[in-house]
N, C-alpha and C positions, 0 to 999 in steps of 0.2 A: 379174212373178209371184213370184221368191224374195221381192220388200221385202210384198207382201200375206205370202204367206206366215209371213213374221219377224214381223209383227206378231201374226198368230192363233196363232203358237208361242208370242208373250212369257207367257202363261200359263203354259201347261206345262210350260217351261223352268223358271218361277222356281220351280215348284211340285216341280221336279225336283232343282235344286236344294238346296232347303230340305227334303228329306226327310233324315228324323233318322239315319240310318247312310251310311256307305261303300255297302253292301251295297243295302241300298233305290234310293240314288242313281243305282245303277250301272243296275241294274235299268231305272228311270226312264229312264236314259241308252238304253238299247238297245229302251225301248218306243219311245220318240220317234223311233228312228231307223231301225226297220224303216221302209222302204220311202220315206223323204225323202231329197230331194234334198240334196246337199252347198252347192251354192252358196246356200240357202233355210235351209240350218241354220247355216251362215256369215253369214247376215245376220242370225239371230237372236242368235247369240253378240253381234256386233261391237253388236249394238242394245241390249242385254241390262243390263235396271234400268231401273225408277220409283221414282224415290228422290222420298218428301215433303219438303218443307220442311221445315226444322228452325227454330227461333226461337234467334238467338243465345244462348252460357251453357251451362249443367251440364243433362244429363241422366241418368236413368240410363233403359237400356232392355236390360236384360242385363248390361250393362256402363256403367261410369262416362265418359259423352263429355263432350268441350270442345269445343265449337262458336264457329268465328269468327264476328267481324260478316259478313266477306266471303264466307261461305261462299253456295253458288249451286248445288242439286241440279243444274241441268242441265250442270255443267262438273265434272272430275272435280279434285278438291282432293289435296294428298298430307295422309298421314297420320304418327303418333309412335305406336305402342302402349307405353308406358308400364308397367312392371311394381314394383309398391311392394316397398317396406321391408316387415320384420317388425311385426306390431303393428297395422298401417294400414291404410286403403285407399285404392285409389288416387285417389280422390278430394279423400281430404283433403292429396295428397301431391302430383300432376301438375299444381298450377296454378303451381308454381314454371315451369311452361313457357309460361304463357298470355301473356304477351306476346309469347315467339316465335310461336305461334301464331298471335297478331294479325298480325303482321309476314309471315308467309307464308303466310295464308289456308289452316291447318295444322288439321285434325281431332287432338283431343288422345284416345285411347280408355286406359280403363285397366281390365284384367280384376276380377273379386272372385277370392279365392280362400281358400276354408276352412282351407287349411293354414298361411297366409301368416302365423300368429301364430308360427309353431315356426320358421322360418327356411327356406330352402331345402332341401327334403328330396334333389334330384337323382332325381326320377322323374318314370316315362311321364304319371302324372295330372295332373302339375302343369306338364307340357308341353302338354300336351292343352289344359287348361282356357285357359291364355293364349290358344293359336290359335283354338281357338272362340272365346271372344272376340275378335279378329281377325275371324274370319270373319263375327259378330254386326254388327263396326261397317260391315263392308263391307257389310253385308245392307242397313245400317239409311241408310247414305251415300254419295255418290258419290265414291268414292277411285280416286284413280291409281293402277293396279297396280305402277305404275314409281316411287312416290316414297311407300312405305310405309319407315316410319327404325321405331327398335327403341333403347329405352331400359329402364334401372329403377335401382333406389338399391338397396346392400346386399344383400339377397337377391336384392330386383330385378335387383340389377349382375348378380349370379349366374345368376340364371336366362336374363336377356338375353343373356350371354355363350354359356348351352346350347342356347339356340335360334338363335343365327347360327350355331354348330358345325354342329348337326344339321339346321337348315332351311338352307341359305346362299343360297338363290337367290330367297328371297321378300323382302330387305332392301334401299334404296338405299344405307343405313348405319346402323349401330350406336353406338350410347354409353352404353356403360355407366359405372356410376357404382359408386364404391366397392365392387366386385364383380370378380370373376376366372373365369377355367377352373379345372376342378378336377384335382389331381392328388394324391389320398385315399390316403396308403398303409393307413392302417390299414381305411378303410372300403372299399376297391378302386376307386374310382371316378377315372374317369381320360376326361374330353373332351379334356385339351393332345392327344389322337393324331387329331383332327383340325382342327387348326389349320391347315392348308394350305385347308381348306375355305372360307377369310374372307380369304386372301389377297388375294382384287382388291376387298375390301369396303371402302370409308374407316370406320373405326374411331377413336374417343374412347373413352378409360378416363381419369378425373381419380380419383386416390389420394393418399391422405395416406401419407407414407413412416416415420410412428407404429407404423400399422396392425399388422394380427395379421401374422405373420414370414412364413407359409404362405403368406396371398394375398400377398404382395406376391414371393413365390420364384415363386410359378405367374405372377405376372402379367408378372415380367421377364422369367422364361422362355420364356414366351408373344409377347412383346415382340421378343427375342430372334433366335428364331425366326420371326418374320415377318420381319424383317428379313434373316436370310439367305435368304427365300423373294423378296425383292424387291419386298413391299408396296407399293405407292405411295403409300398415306396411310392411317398406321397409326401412331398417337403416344399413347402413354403419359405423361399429364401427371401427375407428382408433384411432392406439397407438402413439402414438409422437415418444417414446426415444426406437424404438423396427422395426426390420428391415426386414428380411421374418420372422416374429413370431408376436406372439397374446397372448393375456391373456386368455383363455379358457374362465374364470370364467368369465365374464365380463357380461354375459348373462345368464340370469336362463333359462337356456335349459328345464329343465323341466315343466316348465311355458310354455315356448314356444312352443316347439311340443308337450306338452300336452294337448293345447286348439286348434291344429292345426287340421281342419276337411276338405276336399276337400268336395264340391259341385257338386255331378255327370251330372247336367245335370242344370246348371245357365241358366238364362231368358238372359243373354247376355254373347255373345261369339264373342271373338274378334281373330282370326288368321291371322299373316303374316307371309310368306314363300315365298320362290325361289325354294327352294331346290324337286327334281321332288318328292322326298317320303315322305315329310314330312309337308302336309297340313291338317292336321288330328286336332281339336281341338275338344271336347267335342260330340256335335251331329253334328258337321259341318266340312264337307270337302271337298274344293275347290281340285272341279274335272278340269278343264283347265284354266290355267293362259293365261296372255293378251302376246304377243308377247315380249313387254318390262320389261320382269321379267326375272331375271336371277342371278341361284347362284354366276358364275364366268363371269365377263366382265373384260373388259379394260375401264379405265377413259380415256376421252375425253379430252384433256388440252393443253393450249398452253404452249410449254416450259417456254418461258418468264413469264408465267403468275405463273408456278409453280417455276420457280425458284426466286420468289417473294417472295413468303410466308413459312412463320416459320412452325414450327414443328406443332403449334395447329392449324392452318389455315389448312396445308394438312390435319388432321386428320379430320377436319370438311367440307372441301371440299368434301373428301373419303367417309364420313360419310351420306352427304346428296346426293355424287352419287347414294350409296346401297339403300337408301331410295328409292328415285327415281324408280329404278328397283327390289322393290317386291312389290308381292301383298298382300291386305289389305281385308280382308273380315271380316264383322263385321254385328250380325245378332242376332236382338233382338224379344223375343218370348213376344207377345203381347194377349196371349188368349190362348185357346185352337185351331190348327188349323190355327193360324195366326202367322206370321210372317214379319219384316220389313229388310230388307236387304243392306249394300249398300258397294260397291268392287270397288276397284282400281285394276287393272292389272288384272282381274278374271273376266272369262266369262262362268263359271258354276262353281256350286256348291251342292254338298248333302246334305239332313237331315235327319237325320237318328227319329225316331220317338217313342217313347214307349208309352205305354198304359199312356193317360190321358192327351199326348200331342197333340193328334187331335182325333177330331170325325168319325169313319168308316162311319159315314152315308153321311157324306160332302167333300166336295173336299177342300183339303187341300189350303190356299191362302197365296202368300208371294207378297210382293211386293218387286222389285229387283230394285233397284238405279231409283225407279218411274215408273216403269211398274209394274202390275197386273199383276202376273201367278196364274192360279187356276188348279190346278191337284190333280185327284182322288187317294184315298190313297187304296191300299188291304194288309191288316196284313197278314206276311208270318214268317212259322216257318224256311223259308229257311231265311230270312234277321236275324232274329233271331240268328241262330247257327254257320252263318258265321261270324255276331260280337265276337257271344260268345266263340268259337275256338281261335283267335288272346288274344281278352282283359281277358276271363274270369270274367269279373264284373259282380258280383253278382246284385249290386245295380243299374246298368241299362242295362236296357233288351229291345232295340229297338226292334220294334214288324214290323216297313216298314217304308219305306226309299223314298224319290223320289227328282229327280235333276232338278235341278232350269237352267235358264228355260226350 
């Protein structure tokens, strides 16, 4: 009965889905889920996509795709979202990858973006518009949830750098290219404060050590810092005698996002965030931060004391303000059912929970910065199909959810 079932939901699933808001989706989500069974909406999820054929080559269908020979709607392919330079589109720019592509049977997607002539502006819209497209290619093919990589050149470096900060759990890995984190004094703008969030991501940046003075301060900084974080593959390739440019080759790409696998649902999950939409890591999401967390502040300083210090002083002065003001939630899965918790600046937090991460018969126990919370778990098809409307992940299927404390 659920596999009948799954079948007469794949409609309204997809169509729930594909509804143009959050808001609508959700909706969607909770019409579906009055009064269905859980295990019958779990076999709709896990079944979930009719992907057409695609004819090898360049499409556009919202978005600029590269499509391999070997590509095969019915087996799920990994993907490169690709984010262009200034000036371009991604189109005329992402076939620099089309033989890796070929090579690992690799969906090439590359967003349009109206802004894309002026450079990286560092906003919500031009975050937005990449992941929708993201979400466009995933509509349009059948992708591994587990093996989407994350690239761009120049701006693109730029902004692929700001969406593994602020997305970190939808990437297998990242390479950007002639691009950084930013840390703006004059314009305020500051991602290096969450850098811890790409720690267990394998990371490519190739730089020309020519380059403008700023990215390549944020990029070693950045560099730096991963490395007393204990990265495990995270390398900053620069070029001495080469100045915005890189040597492609320098890296077997293919190697690299080829063994590159995301982990849906790791035994520890680390998120920092400011920013009000964007505390989302893996099963964990800081639902109220501490009063002292904030995307945009003013530094506190005495003139004399800033007109003191060099160029790197402010940058680390700047640096360890941001810190200062976000929050830190870091939350490791010790059992089934069990959990160890501990936050700065966060004063609740969600876990979202799938089949085999707690016991329905036991009340769920986290311990939160040394307090014991124990709360009853009830699988719902309704927690269910409001993840699965947003993420569509195949490969984890929260079954109930409950907020700490």
């Amino acid at each position: 009965m659920p596999l009948l079932l799954a079948i007469l939901l794949a409609g309204p699933l997809e169509a729930a889905v594909d509804a143009p808001t959050a808001a609508a989706r959700r909706a969607a989500a909770d019409a579906l889920a009055a009064g269905l069974d859980l295990q019958a909406a779990l076999a709709a999820a896990r079944a979930f996509g009719d992907f057409a054929p695609l004819e090898p080559g360049l499409h556009e269908v919202g978005v600029d795709l590269f499509v391999p020979r070997s590509y095969d709607p019915a087996s799920p392919a990994p993907l490169l979202l690709y984010l262009h330079s200034t000036g371009v589109s991604g189109g005329d720019e992402f076939l620099m990858w089309r033989e890796v592509a070929e090579r690992l049977g690799m969906i090439l997607c590359a967003p349009p973006d109206p802004d894309g002539a002026r450079g990286y502006g560092y906003t919500d819209a031009e975050r937005e518009r990449a992941l929708v497209g993201l979400r466009l290619a995933r509509r349009r093919c059948n992708i591994d949830e587990n093996r989407i990589c994350l690239s761009g050149m120049s701006r693109g470096g730029h902004l692929a750098w700001d969406l593994a900060l602020r997305w970190p759990d939808l990437w297998a890995a990242a390479a950007p290219l002639i691009g950084g984190p930013r840390l703006n004094i004059a314009q305020g703008q500051n991602n290096l404060r969450y850098l811890e969030n790409v720690a267990h991501l394998p990371l490519r940046d190739l730089q020309g050590s020519r380059d403008d003075p700023a990215l390549l301060a944020n990029l070693r900084l950045a560099f730096q810092r991963l490395e007393a974080l204990r990265a495990p593959d995270a390398r900053l390739v620069e070029f001495a005698d080469q100045g915005h440019s890189y040597d492609f080759g320098a890296v077997d790409w293919a190697e690299f996002l080829g063994g590159a696998k995301r982990d849906p649902a790791p035994a520890r999950v680390v998120r920092l965030a400011a920013h009000p939409a964007q505390r989302r890591a893996f099963h964990v999401e800081i639902v109220r931060m501490g009063g002292g967390a904030a995307e945009q502040f003013v530094p506190q300083v005495e003139q004399r004391r800033w007109a003191a210090m060099d160029e790197t002083a402010r940058r680390l002065f700047l640096q360890e303000e941001a810190d200062a003001r976000t929050g830190r939630l870091e939350v490791t899965r010790e059992g089934p059912g069990r959990f160890l918790a501990k936050g700065r600046e966060v004063k609740s937090f969600r876990l979202l929970l799938a089949e085999g991460m707690f016991d329905p018969a036991r009340p769920v126990e986290v311990v939160f910065n040394g307090r014991v919370v124990r709360k009853a778990v009830q699988p719902s098809s309704r927690v269910l199909l409001r993840e699965f409307v947003e993420r569509f992940d195949r490969t984890f299927l929260p079954v109930a959810e409950i907020v700490v404390p």
